[in-house]
Residue, then its C-alpha position, 0 to 999 in steps of 0.5 A: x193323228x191319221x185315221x183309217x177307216x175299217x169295215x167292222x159288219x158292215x159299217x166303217x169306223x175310224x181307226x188309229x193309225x199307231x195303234x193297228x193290232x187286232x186281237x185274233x178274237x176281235x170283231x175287226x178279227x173277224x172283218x179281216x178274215x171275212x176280206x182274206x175269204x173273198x179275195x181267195x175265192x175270187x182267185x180261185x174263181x179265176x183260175x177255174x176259169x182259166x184252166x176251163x179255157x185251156x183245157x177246152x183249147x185242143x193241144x195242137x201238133x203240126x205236122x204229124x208224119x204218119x207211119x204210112x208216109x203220109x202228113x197230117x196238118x192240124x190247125x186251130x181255129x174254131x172262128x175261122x170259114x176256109x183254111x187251106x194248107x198249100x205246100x210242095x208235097x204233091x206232084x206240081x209245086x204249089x197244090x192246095x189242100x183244102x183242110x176239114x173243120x172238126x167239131x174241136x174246132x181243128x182244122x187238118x188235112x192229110x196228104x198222100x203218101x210223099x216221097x223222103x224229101x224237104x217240104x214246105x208249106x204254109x197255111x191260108x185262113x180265109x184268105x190270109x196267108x200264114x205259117x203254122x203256129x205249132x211248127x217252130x221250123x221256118x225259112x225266108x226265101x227273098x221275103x217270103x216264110x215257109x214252114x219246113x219239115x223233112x220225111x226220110x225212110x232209110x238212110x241213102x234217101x235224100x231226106x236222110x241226106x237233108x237231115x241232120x244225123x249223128x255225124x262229126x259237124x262241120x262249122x258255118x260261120x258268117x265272116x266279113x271280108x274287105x272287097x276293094x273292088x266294090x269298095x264294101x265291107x262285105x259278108x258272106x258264109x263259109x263252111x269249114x269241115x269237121x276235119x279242119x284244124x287250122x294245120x291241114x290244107x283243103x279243096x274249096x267250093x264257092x256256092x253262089x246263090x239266086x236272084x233275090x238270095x244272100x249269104x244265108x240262102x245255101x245255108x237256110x234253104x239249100x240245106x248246104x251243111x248237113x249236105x256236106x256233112x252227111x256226103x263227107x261222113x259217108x265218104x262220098x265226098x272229099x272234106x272240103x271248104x264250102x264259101x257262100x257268098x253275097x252276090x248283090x254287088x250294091x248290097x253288103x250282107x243280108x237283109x237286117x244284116x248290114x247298116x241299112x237296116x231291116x228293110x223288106x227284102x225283094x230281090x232288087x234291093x238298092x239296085x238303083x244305085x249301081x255298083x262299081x263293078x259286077x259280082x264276077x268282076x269282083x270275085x277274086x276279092x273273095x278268092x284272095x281272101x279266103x286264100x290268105x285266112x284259111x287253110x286251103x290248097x292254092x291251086x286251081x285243081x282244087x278250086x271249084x265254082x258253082x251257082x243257081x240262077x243267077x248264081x249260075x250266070x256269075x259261075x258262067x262269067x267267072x269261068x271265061x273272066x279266068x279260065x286257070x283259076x277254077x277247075x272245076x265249074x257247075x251251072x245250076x238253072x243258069x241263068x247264063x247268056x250266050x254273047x253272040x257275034x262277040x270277038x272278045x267273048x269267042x276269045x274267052x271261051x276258047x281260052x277256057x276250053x284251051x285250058x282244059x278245065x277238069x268238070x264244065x257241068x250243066x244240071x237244069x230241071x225239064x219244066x225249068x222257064x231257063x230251058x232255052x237258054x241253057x239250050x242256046x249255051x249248049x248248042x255254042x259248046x257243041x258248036x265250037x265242040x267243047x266238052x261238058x257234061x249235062x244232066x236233066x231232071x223233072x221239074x223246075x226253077x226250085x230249091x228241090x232241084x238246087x239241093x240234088x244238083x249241089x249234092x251231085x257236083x259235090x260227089x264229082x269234084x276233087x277226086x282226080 
């Protein structure tokens, strides 16, 4: 018979093990009693302790926009030596606030008063760079994660137009589509409006991104939704179809997205093996196949192209490449090369510029390190007198500017 043994006061005597009932008045009562005690008391113990540690961590909120316009950044930390949050809320991109410890163990800083607008920022604690742990919003630009926030004041700004309001949504969908001239399944993003209802048709606009972009570029940090959603709500804007495409001809979809897994992004991604033609040469794979799945309107006067950087050279490949499939075509810090001494490329131009395309649009910021050649295009436009229109502003090669210049060629196409 098995025997277990019980600490009766002190000492373990041998028990029965078919005969485990304990009278409630028992000495072995007792000794149960005494065991149930100690484990509750521990527990409480612990728990005391616990709830001690969480209330002596602050409860951190970050970032705080102040009445006043200004942002208050607060971080944790009480082991730390140097924290510093560095963002695109002062004048030049890329400033620095140094944070002040608190005897909490808090670190903040407040900016100075800033303008409606999207930000982004991230944290440098002794050294190290991170996102802060209290803001849940983040972007990915190419590999890098930037905590965001949008400060607004009235309802024409453009924080107002960034933000999303209580206005009929458009839909953002990730969609795969066959590209026979690359030979690839391919993925891009296509906005349809709130309109769409599968029966009438709509203008398009392709929205091309950057170098070291995707698909999701637009739509993550270009804010392209609640643009379009906010601009077609206030009638500012005709309802349209926005298609955002890939455009790495040697890589199918976005990092993490495709069969060749979750690789660290860099702009350059499987560059080396080549591509069996180029995004520009390629891109009525695109047009085609938005043609035959959605509702749109086939007609060149209500197509438009559009593109950053390097979506901003294919804008200027694809508008030479076929002159009487787009009307309208909008260069974005363009990242477009004038061929010179080129017989072929002559001929192209004065084919495009022959044809009268309805909007041939230039928008660059004045710090912009692709200034000379956009100066370089328009002096061959205004060499061989073809019409554009041209808008500058300050800054330089950043999102700020990518969003206002897809704000405004969205407010110039499709109205005539």
């Amino acid at each position: 018979m098995k025997k277990v043994m019980v600490n009766n006061g002190g000492c373990f005597k041998p028990m029965n093990s078919t005969s485990m009932a304990i009278s409630p008045s028992s000495p072995k009562s007792n000794c149960r009693k005494r065991i149930l005690l100690f484990v509750c008391c521990g527990l409480i113990t612990i728990i005391s302790f616990g709830q001690q540690a969480l209330g002596q961590r602050p409860r951190v909120k970050s970032p705080v926009l102040n009445a006043d316009g200004t942002v208050t950044f607060n971080f944790f930390d009480p082991t730390a030596q140097r924290v510093t949050v560095t963002g695109d809320f002062r004048e030049i991109s890329g400033q620095t606030l140094q944070m002040v410890k608190q005897e909490n163990g808090v670190w903040t800083a407040t900016t100075n008063t800033l303008n409606p607008e999207l930000y982004s920022y991230s944290f440098s604690v002794d050294g190290q760079r991170i996102i802060d742990p209290s803001n849940s919003y983040v972007n990915r630009d190419i590999s890098t994660l930037s905590n965001i926030f949008i400060v607004t004041k009235e309802k024409d700004d453009k924080g107002h137009l960034y933000q999303v309001n209580d206005v009929p949504h458009g839909t953002l969908s990730r969609v795969w589509y066959d590209s026979p001239t690359l030979g690839q399944q391919r993925r891009m993003t296509v906005y349809l409006p709130a309109a769409y209802d599968g029966k009438k048709r709509f203008p398009v606009m392709y929205l091309l991104h950057g170098h070291g972009g995707d698909e999701t570029a637009w739509g993550d940090l270009g804010r392209a939704s609640q643009i379009m959603d906010n601009l077609i709500a206030e009638g500012k804007c005709v309802p349209m179809i926005v298609v955002m495409p890939n455009g790495n001809p040697t890589c199918n979809a976005a990092p993490g997205w495709w069969h060749e897994g979750m690789y660290t992004p860099d702009g350059n991604a499987f560059n080396n093996r080549g591509a069996k033609a180029t995004m520009e040469e390629s891109f009525m794979d695109i047009v085609n196949f938005v043609d035959d799945n959605y509702k749109t309107i086939r007609k060149r006067s209500a197509r438009a192209v559009t593109g950053l950087s390097m979506g901003g050279g294919h804008t200027f490949g694809i508008s030479y490449l076929y002159p009487e499939v787009f009307d309208y075509y909008g260069l974005q810090s363009a990242a477009a090369r004038v061929k010179r001494n080129d017989v072929q490329f002559d001929a192209q131009m004065a084919r495009l510029f022959e044809s009268k395309p309805r909007l041939y649009w230039i928008a660059i910021g004045k710090d912009d390190f692709l200034m000379q050649m956009n100066n370089e295009l328009r002096g061959y436009l205004d060499g061989h007198n073809y019409l554009y229109e041209y808008y500058e502003n300050d800054g330089g090669h950043i999102w700020r500017n990518w969003r206002i210049y897809l704000a405004m060629f969205a407010q110039k196409i499709f109205k005539d």
